[in-house]
N, C-alpha and C positions, 0 to 999 in steps of 0.2 A: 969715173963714169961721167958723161958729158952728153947729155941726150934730153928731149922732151918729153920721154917717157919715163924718165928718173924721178920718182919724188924726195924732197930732202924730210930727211928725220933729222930730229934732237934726239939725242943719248946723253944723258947725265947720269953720274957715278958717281955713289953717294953712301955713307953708312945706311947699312941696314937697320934704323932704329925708328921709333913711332913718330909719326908725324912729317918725317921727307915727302909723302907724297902730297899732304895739305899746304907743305911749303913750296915745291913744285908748283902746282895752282895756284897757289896765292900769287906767284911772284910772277906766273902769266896774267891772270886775271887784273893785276894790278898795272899792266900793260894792255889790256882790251886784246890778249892774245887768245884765240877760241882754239881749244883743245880738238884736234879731230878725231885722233884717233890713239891710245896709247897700249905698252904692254909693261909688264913690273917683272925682271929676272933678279933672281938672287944668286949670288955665292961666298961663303967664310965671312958671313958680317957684311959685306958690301951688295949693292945692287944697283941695276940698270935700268931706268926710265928711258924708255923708246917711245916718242909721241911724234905723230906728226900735227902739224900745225898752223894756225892761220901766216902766220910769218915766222918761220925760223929764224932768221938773220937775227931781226930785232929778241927773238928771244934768249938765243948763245947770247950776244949781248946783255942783256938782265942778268941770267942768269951767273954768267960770267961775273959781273961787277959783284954780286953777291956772293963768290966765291965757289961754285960748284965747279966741279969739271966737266964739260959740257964739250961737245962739236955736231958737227952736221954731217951725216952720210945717207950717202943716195941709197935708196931700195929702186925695188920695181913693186909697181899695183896692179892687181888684175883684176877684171871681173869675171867671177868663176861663177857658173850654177847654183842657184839656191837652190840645189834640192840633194839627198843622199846621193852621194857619189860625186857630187863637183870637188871637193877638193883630191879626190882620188886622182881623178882627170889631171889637172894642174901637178900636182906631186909624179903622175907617171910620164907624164911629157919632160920632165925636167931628168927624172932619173934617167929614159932611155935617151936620154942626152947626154946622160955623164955630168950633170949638173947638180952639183949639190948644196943644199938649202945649210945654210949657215941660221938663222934663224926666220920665224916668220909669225904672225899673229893674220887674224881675220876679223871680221865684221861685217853685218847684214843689217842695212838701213835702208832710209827710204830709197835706194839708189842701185838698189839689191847688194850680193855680196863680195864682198870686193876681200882679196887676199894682199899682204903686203909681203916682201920678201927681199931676204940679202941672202945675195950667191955666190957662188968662186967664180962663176961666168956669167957674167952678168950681160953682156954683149950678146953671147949665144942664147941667153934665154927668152931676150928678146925678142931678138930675130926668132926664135922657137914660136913665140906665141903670136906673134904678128902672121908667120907665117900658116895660122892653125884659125886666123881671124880672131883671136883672143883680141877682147877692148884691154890694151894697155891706159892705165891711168893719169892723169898730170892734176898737178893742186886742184884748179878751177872745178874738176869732178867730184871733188872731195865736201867743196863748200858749198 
């Protein structure tokens, strides 16, 4: 994906054991990397750290040289309704699209609530929401 609506996420893949995510943080923190936004998946012992972040680049880097297995994939962000029923909205735009949600997490700050999402069309879902005036998101929204 190659767009200004794309946000880059870090994913690192990591044993599922106590203390990955204080090391996760520690090794941004100790980078002046600010956390914006994260979600934690598990499966068979292993798990996935999905954050997005004041600078990715720099953090693949860190975390890289420390050994994790880390990369950077685009999502989309949106801002959905803060109230019962916005994320219904945003999930039935994409179904009756034929677009299907690979994963997604959410968040409600001072900036209202903004949804993050990876999809098998990720081109169409765009255009989906641009065309419905949905605010597509870029880093600078986020900080």
């Amino acid at each position: 994906m190659t767009s200004e609506h794309y946000l880059k996420q870090v994913s690192l893949f990591s044993e599922n054991r106590p203390g990955q995510l204080a090391a996760f943080a520690k090794a941004l923190e100790d980078e002046g990397i600010d956390i914006l936004a994260f979600s934690i998946a598990e499966a068979e012992g292993f798990g996935v750290i999905r954050a997005l972040v004041s600078d990715p680049e720099r953090a693949v880097e860190k975390l890289s040289d420390l050994g994790y297995m880390v990369r950077i994939t685009d999502v989309i962000g949106v801002r959905m309704r803060d109230v019962p029923g916005g994320l219904r909205e945003m999930a039935e735009l994409l179904g009756t699209a034929n677009i299907n949600i690979d994963y997604s997490y959410a968040f409600s700050g001072k900036h209202g609530a903004v949804l993050i999402l990876r999809v098998d069309r990720p081109e169409e879902a765009v255009r989906r929401f641009s065309s419905k005036g949905i605010a597509l998101l870029c880093m600078s929204d986020l900080e």
